[in-house]
PDB file of N, CA, C and O in Angstrom:
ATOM      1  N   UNK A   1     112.417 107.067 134.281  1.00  0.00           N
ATOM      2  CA  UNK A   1     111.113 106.802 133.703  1.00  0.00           C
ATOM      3  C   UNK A   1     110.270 106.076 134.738  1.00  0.00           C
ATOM      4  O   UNK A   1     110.766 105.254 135.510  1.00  0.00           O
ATOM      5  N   UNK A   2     109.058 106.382 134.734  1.00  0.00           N
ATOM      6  CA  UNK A   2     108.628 105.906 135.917  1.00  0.00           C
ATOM      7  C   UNK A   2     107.608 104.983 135.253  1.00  0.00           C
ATOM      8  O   UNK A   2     107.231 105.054 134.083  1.00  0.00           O
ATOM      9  N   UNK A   3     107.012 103.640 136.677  1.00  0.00           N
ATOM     10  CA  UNK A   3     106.564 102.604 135.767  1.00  0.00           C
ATOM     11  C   UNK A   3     105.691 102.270 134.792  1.00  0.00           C
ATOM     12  O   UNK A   3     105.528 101.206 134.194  1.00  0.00           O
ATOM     13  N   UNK A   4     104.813 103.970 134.659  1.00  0.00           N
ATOM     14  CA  UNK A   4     103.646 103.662 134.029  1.00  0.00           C
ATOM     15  C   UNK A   4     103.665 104.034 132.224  1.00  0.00           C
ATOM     16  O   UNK A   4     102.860 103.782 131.327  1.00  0.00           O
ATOM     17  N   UNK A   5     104.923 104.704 132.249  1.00  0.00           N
ATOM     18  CA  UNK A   5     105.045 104.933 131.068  1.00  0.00           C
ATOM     19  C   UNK A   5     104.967 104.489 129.767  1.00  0.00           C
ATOM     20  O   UNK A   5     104.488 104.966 128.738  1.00  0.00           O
ATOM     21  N   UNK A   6     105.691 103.212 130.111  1.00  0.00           N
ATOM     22  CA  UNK A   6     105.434 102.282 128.897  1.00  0.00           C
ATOM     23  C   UNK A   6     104.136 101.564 128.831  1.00  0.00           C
ATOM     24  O   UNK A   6     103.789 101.002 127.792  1.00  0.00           O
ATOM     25  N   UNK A   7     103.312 101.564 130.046  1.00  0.00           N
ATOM     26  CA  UNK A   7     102.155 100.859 129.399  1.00  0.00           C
ATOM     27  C   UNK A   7     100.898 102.279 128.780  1.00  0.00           C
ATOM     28  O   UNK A   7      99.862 102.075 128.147  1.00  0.00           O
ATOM     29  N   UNK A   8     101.279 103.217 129.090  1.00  0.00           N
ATOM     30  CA  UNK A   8     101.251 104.480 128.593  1.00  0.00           C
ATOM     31  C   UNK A   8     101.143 104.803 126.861  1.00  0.00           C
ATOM     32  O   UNK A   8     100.283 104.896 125.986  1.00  0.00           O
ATOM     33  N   UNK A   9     102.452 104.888 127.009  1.00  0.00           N
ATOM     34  CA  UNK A   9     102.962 104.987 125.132  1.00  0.00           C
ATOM     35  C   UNK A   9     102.369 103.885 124.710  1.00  0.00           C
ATOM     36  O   UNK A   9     101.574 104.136 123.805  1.00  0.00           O
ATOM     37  N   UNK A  10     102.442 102.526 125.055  1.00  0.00           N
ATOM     38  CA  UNK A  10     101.534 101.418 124.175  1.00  0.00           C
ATOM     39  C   UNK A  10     100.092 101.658 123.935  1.00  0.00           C
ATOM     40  O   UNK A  10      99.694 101.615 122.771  1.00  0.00           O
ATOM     41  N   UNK A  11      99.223 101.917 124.945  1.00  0.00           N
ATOM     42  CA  UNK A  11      98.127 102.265 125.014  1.00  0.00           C
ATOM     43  C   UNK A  11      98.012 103.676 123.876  1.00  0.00           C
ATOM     44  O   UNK A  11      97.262 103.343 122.959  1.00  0.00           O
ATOM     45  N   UNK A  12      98.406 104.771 123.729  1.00  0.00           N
ATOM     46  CA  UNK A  12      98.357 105.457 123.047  1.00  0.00           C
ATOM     47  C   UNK A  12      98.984 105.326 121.691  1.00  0.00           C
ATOM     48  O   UNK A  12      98.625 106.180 120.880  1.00  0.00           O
ATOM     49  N   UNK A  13      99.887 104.391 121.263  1.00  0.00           N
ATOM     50  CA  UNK A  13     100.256 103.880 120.038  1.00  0.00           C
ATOM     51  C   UNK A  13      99.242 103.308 119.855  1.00  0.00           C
ATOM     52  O   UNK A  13      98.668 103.966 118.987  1.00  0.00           O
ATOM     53  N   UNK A  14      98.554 102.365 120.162  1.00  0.00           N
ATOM     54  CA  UNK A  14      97.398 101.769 120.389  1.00  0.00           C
ATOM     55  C   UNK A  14      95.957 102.427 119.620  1.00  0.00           C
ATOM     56  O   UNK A  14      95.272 101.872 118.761  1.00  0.00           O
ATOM     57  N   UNK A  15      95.805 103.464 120.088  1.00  0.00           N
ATOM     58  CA  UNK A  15      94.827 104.472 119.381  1.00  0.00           C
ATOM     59  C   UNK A  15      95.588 105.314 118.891  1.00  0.00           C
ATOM     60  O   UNK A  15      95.226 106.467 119.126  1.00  0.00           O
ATOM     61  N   UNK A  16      96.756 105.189 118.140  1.00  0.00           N
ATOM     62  CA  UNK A  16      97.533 106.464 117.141  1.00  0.00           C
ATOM     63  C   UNK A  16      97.546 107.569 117.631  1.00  0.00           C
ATOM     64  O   UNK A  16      97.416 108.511 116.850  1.00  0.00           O
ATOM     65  N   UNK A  17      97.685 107.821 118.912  1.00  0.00           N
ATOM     66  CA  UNK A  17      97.943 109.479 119.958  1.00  0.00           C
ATOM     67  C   UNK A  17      99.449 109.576 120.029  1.00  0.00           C
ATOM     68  O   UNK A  17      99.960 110.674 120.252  1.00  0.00           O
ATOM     69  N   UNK A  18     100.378 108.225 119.811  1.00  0.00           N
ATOM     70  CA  UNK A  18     102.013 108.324 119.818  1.00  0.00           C
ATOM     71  C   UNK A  18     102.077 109.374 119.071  1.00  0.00           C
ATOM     72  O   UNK A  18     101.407 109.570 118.058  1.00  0.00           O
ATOM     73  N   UNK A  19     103.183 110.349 119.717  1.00  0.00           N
ATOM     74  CA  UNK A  19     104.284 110.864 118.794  1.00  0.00           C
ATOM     75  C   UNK A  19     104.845 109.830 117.855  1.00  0.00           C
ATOM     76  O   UNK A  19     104.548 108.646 118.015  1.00  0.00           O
ATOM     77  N   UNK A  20     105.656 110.230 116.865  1.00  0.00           N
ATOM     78  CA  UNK A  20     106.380 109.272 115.842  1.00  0.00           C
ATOM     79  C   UNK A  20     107.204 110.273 115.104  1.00  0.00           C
ATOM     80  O   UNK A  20     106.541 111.180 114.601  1.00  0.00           O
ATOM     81  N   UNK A  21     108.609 110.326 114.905  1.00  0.00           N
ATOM     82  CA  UNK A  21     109.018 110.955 113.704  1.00  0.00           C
ATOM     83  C   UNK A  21     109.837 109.922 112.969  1.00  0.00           C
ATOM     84  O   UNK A  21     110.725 109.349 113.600  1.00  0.00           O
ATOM     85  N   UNK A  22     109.640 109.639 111.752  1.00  0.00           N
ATOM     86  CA  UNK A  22     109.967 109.235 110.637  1.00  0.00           C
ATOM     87  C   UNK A  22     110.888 109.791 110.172  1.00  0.00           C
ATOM     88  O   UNK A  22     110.667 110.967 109.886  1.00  0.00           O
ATOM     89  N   UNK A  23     112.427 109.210 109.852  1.00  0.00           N
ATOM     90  CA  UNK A  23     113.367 109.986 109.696  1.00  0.00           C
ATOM     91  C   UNK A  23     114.187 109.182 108.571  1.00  0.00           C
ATOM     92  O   UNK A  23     114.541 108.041 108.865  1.00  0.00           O
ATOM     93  N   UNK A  24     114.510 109.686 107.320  1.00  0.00           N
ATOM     94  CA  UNK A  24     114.749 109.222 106.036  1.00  0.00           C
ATOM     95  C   UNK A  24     115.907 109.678 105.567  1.00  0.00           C
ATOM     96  O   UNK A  24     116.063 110.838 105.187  1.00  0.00           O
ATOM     97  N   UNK A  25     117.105 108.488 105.560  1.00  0.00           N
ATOM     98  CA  UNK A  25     118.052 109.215 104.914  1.00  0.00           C
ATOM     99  C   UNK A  25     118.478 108.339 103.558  1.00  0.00           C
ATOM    100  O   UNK A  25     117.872 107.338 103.175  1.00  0.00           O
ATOM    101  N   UNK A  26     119.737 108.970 102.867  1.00  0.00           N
ATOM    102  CA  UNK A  26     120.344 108.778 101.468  1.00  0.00           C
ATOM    103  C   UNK A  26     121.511 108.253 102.132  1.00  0.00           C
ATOM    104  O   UNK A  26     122.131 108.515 103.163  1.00  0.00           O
ATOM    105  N   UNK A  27     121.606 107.331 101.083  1.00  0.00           N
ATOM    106  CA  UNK A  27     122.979 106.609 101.245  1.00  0.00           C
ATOM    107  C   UNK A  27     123.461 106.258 102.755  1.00  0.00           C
ATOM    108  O   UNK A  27     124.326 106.914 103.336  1.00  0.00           O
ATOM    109  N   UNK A  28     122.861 105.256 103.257  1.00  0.00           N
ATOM    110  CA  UNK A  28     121.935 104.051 102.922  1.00  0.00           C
ATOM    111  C   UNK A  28     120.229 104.966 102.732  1.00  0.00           C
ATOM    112  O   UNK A  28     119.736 105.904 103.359  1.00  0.00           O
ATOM    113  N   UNK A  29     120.008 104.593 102.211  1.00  0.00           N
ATOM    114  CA  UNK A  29     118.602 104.596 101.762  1.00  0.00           C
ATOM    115  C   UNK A  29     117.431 103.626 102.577  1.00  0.00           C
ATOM    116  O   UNK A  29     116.797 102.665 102.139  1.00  0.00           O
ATOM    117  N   UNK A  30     117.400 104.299 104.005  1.00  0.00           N
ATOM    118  CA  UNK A  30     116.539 103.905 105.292  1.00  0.00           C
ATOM    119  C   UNK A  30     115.485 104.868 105.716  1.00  0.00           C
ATOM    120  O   UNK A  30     115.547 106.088 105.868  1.00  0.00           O
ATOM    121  N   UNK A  31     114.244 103.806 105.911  1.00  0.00           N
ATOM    122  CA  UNK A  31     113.271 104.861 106.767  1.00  0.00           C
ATOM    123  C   UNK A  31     113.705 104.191 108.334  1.00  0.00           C
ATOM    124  O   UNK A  31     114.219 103.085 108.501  1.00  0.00           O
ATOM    125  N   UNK A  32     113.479 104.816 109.007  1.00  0.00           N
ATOM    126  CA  UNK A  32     113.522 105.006 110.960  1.00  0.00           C
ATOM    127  C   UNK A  32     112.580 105.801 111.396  1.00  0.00           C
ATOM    128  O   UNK A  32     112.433 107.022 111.336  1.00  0.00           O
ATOM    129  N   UNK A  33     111.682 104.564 112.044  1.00  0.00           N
ATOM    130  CA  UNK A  33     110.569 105.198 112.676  1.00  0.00           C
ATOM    131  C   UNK A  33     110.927 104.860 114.316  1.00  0.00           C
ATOM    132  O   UNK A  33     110.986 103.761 114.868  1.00  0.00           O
ATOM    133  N   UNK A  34     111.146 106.249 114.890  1.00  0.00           N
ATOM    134  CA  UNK A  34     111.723 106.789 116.225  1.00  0.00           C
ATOM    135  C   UNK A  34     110.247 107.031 117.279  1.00  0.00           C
ATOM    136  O   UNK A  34     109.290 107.739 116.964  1.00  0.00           O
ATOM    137  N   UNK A  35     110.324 106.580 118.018  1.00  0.00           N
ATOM    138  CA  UNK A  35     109.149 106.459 118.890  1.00  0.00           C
ATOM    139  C   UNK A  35     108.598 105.204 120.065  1.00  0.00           C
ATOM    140  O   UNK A  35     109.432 104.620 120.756  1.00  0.00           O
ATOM    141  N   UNK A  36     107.791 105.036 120.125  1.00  0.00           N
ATOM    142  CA  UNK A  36     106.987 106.119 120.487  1.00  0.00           C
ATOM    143  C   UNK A  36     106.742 107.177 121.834  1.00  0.00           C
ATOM    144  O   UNK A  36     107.074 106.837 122.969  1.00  0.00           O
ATOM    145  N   UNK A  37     106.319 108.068 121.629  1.00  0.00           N
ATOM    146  CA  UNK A  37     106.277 109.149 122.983  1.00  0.00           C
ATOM    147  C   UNK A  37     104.894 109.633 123.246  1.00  0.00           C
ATOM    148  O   UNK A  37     103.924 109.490 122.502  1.00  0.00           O
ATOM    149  N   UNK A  38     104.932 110.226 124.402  1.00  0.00           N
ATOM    150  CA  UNK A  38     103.485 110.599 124.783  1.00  0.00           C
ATOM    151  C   UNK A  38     103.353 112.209 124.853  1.00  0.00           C
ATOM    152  O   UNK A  38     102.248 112.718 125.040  1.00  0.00           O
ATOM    153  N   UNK A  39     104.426 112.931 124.709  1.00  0.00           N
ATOM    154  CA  UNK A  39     104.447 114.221 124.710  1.00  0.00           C
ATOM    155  C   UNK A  39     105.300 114.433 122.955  1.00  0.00           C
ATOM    156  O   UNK A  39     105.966 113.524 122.460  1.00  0.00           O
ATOM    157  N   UNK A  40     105.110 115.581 122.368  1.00  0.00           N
ATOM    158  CA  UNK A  40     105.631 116.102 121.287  1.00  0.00           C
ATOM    159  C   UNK A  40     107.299 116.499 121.305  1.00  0.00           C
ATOM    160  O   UNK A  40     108.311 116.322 120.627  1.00  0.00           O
ATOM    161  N   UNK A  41     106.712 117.372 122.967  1.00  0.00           N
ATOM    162  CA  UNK A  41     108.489 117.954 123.105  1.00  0.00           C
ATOM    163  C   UNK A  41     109.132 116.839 124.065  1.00  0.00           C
ATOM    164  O   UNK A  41     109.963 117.289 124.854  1.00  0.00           O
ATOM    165  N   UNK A  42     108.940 115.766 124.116  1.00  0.00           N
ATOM    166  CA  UNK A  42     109.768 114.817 124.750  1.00  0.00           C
ATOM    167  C   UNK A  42     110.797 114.081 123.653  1.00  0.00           C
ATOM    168  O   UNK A  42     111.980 113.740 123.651  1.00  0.00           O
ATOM    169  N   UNK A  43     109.458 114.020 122.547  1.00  0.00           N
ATOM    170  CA  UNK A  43     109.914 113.003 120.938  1.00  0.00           C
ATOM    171  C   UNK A  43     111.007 114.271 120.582  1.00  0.00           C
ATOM    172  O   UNK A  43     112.093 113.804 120.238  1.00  0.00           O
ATOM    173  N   UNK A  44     110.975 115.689 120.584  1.00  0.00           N
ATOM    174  CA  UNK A  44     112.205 116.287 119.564  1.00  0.00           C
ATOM    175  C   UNK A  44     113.192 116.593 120.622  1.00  0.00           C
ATOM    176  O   UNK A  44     114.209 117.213 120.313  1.00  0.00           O
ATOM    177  N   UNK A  45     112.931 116.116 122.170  1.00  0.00           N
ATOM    178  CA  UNK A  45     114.360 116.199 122.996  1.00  0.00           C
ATOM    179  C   UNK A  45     115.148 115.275 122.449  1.00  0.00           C
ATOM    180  O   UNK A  45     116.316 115.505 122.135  1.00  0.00           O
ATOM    181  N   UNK A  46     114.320 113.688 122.231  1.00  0.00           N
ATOM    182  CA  UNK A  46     115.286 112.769 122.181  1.00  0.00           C
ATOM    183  C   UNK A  46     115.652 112.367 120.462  1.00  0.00           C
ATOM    184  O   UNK A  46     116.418 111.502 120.038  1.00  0.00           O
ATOM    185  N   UNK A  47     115.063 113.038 119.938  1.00  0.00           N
ATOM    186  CA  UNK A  47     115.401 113.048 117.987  1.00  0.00           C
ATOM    187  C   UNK A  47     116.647 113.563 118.292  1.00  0.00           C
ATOM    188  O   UNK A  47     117.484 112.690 118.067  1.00  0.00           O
ATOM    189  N   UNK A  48     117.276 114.827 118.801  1.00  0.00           N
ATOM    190  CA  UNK A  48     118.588 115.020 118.612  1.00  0.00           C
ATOM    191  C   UNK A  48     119.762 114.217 118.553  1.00  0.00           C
ATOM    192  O   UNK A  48     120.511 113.997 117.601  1.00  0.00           O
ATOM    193  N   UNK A  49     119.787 113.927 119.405  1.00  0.00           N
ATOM    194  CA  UNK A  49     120.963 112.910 119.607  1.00  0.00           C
ATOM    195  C   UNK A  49     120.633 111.514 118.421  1.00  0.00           C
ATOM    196  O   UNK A  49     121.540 110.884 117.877  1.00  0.00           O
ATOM    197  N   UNK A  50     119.388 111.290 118.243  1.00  0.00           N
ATOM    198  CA  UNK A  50     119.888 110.444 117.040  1.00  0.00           C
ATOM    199  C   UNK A  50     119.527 110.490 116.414  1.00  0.00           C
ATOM    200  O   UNK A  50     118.860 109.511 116.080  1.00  0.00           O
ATOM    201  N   UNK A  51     119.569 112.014 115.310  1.00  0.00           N
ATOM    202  CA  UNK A  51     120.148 112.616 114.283  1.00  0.00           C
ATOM    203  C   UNK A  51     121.399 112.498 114.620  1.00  0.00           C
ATOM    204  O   UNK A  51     122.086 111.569 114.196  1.00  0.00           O
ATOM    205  N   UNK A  52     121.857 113.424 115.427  1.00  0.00           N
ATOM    206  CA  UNK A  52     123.378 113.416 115.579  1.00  0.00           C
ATOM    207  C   UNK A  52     123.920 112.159 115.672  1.00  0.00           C
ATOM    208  O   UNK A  52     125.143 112.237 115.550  1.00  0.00           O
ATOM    209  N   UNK A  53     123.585 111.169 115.816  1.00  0.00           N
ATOM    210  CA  UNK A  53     124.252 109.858 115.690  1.00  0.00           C
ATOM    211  C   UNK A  53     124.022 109.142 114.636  1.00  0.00           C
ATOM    212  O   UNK A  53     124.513 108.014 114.621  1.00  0.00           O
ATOM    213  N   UNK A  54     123.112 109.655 113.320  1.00  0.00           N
ATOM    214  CA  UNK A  54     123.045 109.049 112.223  1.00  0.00           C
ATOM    215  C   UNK A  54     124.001 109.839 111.390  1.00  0.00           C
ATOM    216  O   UNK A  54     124.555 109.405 110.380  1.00  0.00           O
ATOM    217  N   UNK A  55     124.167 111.156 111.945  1.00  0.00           N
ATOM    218  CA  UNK A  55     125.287 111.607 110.827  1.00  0.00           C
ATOM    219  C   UNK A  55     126.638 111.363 110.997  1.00  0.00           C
ATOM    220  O   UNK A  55     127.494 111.309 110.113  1.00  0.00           O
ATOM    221  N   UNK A  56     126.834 111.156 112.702  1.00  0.00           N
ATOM    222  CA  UNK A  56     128.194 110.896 113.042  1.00  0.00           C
ATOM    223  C   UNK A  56     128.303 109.257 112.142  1.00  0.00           C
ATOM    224  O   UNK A  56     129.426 108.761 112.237  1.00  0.00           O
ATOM    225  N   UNK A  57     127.469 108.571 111.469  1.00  0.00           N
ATOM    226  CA  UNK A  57     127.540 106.877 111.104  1.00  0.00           C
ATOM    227  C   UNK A  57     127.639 107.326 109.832  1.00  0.00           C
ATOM    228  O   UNK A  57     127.855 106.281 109.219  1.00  0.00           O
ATOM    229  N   UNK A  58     127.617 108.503 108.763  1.00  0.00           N
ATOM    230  CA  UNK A  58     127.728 109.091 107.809  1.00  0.00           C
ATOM    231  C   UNK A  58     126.701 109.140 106.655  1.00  0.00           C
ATOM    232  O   UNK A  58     126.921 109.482 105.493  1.00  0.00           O
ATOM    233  N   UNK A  59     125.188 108.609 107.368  1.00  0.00           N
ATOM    234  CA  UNK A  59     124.203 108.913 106.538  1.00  0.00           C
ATOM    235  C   UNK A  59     124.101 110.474 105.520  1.00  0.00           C
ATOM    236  O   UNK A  59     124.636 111.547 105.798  1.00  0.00           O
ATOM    237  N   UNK A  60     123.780 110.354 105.066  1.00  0.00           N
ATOM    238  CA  UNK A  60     123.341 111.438 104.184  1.00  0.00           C
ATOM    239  C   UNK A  60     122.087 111.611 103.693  1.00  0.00           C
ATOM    240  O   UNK A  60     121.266 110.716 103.489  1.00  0.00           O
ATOM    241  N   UNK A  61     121.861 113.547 103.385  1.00  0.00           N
ATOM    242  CA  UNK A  61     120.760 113.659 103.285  1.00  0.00           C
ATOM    243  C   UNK A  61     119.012 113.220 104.608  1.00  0.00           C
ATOM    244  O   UNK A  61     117.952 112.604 104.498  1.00  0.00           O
ATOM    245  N   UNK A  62     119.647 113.925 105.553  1.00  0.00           N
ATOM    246  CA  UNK A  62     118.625 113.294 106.538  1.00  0.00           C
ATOM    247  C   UNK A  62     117.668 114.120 106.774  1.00  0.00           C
ATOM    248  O   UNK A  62     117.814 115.312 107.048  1.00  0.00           O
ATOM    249  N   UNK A  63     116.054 113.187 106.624  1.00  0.00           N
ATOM    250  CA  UNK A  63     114.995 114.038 106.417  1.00  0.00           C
ATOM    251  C   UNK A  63     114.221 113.675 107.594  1.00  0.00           C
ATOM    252  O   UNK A  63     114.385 112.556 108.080  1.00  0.00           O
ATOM    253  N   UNK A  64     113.126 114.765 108.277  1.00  0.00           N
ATOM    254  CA  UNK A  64     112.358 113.721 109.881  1.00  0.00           C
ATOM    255  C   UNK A  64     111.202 114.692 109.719  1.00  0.00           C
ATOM    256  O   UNK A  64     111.269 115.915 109.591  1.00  0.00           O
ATOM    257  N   UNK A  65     110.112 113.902 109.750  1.00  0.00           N
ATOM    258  CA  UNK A  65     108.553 114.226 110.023  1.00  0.00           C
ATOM    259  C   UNK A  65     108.056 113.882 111.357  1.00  0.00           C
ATOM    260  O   UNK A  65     107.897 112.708 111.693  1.00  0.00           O
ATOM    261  N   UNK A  66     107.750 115.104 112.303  1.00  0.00           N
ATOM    262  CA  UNK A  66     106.791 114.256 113.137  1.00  0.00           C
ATOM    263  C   UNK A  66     105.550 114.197 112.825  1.00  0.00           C
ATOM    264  O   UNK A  66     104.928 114.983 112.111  1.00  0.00           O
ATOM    265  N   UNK A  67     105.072 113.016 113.498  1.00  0.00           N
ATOM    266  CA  UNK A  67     103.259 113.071 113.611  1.00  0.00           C
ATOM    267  C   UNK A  67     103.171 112.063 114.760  1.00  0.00           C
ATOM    268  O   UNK A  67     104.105 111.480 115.312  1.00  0.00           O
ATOM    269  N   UNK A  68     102.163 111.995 114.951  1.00  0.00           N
ATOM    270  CA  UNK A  68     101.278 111.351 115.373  1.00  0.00           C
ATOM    271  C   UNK A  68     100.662 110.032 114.482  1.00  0.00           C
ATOM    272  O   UNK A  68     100.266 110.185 113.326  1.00  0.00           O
ATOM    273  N   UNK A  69     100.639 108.869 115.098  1.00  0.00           N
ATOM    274  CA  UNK A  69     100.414 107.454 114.479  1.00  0.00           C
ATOM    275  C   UNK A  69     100.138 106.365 115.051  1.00  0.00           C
ATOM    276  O   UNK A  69      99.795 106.505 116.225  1.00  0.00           O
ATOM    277  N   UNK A  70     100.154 105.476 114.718  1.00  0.00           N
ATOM    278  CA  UNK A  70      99.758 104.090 115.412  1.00  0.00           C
ATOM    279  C   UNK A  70     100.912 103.186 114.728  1.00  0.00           C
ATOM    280  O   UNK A  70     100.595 102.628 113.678  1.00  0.00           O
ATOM    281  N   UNK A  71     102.013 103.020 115.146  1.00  0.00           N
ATOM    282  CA  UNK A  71     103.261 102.162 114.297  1.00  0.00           C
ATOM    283  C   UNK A  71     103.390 100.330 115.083  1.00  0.00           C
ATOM    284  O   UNK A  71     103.121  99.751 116.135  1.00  0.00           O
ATOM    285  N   UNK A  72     103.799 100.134 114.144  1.00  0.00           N
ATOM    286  CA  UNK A  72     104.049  98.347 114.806  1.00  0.00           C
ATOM    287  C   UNK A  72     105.568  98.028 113.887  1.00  0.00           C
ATOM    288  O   UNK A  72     106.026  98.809 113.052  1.00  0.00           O
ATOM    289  N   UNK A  73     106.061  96.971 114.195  1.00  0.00           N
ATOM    290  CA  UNK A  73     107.292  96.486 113.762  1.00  0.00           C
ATOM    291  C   UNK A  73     107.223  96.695 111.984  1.00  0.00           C
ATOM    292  O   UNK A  73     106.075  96.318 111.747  1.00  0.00           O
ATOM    293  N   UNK A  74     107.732  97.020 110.888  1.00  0.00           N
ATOM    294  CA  UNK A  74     109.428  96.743 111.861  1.00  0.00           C
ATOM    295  C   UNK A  74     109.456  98.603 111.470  1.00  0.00           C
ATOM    296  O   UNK A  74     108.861  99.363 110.706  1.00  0.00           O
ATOM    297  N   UNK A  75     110.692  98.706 112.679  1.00  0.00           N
ATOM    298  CA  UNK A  75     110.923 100.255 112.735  1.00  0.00           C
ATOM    299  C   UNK A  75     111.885 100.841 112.083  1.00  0.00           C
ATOM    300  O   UNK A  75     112.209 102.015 112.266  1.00  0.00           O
ATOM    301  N   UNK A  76     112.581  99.823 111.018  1.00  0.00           N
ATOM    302  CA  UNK A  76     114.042  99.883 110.722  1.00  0.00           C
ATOM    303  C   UNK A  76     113.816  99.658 109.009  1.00  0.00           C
ATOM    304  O   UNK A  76     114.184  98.525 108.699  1.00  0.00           O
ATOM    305  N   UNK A  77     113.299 100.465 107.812  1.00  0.00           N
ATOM    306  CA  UNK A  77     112.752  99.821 106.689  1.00  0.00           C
ATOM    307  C   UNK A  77     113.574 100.258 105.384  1.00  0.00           C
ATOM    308  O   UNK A  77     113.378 101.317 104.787  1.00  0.00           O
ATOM    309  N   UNK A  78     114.736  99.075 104.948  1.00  0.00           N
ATOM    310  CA  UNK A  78     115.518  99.215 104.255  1.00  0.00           C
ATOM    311  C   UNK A  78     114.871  99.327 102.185  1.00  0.00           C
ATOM    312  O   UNK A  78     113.987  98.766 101.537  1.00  0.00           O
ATOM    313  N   UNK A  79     115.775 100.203 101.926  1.00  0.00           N
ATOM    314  CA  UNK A  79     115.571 100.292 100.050  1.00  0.00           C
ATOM    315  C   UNK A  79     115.262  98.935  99.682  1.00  0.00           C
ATOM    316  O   UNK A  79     116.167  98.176 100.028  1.00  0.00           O
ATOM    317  N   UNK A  80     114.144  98.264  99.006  1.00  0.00           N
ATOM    318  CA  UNK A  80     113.419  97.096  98.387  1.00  0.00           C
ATOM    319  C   UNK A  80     113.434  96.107  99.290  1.00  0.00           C
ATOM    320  O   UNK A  80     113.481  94.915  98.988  1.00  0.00           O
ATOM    321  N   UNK A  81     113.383  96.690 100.797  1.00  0.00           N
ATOM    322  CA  UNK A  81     112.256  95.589 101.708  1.00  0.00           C
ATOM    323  C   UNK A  81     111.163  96.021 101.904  1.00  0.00           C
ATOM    324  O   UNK A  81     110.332  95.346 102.512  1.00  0.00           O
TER     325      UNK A  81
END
């Protein structure tokens, strides 16, 4: 990654141009907001592997939207927080 990247993706989270996919599973009952990226097909290179690492942890039912957004903390949003 080269150095400009991250002040990059901030700047464009910044004005909601981030990629973002939102990824929702059952049992545990978690949203995961995965991001942010500056290209579309960069965000679904690196969604694979963690999908595949939420199912290898035995989530269930796993659902993922991309878009485009402007996200801030927290990225991790548990059933009745």
């Amino acid at each position: 990654m080269t150095p400009l990247i991250r002040p990059l993706r901030s700047i464009a989270n910044g004005f909601g141009l981030a990629w973002w996919a939102r990824v929702e599973t059952r049992q545990p009952d978690v949203t995961y907001w995965f991001g942010p990226y500056l290209r579309r097909s960069s965000l679904e290179a690196s969604l694979l592997p963690f999908l595949a690492d939420l199912r290898s942890e035995g989530a269930a039912e796993i659902q993922h939207t991309v878009l485009r957004a402007r996200r801030s903390e927290p990225l991790t949003i548990t059933a009745g927080s």
